[in-house]
C-alpha positions in Angstrom: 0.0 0.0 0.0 1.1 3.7 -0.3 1.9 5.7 2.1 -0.9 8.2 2.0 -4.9 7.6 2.3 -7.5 10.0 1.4 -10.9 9.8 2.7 -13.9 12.0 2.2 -18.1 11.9 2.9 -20.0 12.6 0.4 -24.2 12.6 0.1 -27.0 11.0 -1.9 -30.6 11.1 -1.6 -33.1 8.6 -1.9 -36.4 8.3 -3.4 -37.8 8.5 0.3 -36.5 11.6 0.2 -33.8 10.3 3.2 -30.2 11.9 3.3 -27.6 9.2 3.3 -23.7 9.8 4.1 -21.1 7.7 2.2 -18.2 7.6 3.4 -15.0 6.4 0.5 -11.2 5.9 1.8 -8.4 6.2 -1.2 -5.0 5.2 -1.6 -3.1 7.9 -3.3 -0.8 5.9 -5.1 -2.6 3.8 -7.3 -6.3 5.8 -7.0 -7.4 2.4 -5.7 -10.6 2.5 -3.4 -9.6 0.8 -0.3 -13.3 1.0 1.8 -16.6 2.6 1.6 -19.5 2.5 3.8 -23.5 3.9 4.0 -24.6 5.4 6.8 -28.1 7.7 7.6 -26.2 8.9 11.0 -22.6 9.5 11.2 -20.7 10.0 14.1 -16.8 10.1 15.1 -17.0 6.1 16.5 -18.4 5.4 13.2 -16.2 7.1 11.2 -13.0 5.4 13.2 -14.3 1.9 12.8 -14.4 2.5 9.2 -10.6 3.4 9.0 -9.8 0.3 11.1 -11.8 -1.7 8.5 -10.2 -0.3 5.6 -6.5 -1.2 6.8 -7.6 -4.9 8.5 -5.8 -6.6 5.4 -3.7 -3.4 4.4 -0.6 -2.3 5.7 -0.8 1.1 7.7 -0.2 3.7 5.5 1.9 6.9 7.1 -0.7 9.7 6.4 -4.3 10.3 6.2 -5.6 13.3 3.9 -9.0 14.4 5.1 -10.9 17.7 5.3 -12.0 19.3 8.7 -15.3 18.1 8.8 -16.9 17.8 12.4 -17.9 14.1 12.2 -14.1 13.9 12.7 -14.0 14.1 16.6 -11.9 12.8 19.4 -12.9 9.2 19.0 -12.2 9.3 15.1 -8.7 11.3 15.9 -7.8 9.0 18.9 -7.9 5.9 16.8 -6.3 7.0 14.3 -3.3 8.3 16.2 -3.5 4.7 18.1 -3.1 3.1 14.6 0.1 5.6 14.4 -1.1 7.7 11.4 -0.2 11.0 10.6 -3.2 13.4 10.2 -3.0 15.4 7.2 -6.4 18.7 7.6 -7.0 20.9 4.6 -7.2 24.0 5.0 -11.1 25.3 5.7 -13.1 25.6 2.5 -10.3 23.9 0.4 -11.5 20.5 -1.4 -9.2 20.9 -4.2 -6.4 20.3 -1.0 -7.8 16.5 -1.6 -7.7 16.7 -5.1 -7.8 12.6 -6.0 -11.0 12.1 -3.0 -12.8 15.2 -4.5 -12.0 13.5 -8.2 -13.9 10.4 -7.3 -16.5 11.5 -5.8 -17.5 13.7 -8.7 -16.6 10.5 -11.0 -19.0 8.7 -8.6 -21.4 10.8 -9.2 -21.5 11.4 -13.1 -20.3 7.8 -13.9 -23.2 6.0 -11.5 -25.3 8.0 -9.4 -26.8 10.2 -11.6 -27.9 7.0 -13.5 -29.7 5.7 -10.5 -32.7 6.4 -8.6 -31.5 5.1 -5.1 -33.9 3.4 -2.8 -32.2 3.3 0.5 -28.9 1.5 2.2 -28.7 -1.6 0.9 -29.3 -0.4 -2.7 -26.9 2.1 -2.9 -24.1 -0.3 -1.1 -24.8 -2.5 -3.7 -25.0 0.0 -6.7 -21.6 1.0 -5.3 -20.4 -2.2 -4.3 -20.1 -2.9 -8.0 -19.0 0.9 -9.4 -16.3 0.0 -7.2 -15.2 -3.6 -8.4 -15.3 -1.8 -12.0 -13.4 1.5 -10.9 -10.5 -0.9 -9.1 -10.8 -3.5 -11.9 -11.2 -1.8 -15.1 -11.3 2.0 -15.3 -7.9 3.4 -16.6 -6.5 6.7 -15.5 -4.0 8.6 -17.5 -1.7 9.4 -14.4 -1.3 5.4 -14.3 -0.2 4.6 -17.8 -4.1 3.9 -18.7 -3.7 1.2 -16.3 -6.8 0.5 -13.6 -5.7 0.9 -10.2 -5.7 -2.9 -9.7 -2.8 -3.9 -12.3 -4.2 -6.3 -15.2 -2.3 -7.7 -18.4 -3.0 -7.0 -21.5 -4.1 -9.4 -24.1 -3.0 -8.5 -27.7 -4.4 -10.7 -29.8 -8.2 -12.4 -30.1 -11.2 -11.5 -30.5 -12.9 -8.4 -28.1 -15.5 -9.3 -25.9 -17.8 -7.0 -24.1 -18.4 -7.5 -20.1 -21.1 -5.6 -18.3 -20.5 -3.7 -15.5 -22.8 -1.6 -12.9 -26.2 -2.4 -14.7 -24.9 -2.2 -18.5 -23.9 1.2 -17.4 -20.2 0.5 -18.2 -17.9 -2.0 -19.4 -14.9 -3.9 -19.3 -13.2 -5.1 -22.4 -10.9 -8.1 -22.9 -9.9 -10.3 -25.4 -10.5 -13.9 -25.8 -8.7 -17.1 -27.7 -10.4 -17.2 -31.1 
């Protein structure tokens, strides 16, 4: 793993008209989305069992980029100094300070969401749950070679063959043995 994280919350609204907080932690390095989670009420505990979740398999990166949003309190900031992470704050009113977070959420949002009437939690985990699997898996970025943030070979000869992703919404190319 890197050595810097970057995690931001970000809002969607359902057709219930309920307010529901996503939470997404980044790895710099390779753009790779490490953790997400849906909740209706945040809080600080919340928020630092996430972070413990998101490194469980991971090695423990040496920063953490986040803004200064109050759902970060002393329970968030205590277990994350326990884990031995560096805190990296923006400065107030600055989300280009967390330039690759602020990047995905707004690729969240015009690459899935606003394709998506969501109905409540367990839709939207599941809506992202697979955005995320194509974004790690599939989606190039320029700044890696037009690789995807999870490193795939490339296959140079046989016939292309088109893989749903998210719905139909996207998909992933690959070729196969003729």
């Amino acid at each position: 793993m890197g050595e810097t994280l970057a995690m931001d919350f970000f809002t969607v609204p359902t057709a219930s008209l309920r307010v529901l907080f996503v939470l997404v932690i980044l790895e710099h390095e390779r753009r790779r989305v490490l953790h997400f989670n849906v909740t209706e009420h945040p809080t600080a505990e919340w928020a630092a069992q996430q972070i413990v979740e998101a490194l469980a398999e991971a090695d423990t990166p040496r920063y953490l980029l986040r803004d200064r949003d109050g759902i970060y309190g002393d329970a968030f900031r205590g277990r994350v100094q326990s884990l031995g992470i560096q805190e990296v704050l923006t400065a107030a009113r600055s989300p280009w300070q967390n330039a690759y977070a602020e990047r995905l959420i707004g690729s969240i949002r015009r690459e899935c969401l606003n394709h998506f009437v969501v109905f409540n939690t367990r839709h939207l985990k599941r809506i992202l749950r697979e955005y995320f699997d194509h974004y790690n898996r599939s989606r190039t970025h320029l700044a890696l070679a037009k690789d995807s943030p999870t490193t795939r070979s490339v296959t140079l000869c046989g016939n292309i063959l088109a893989i749903p992703k998210v719905g139909g919404l996207h998909h992933r190319y690959e070729r196969r043995a003729a």
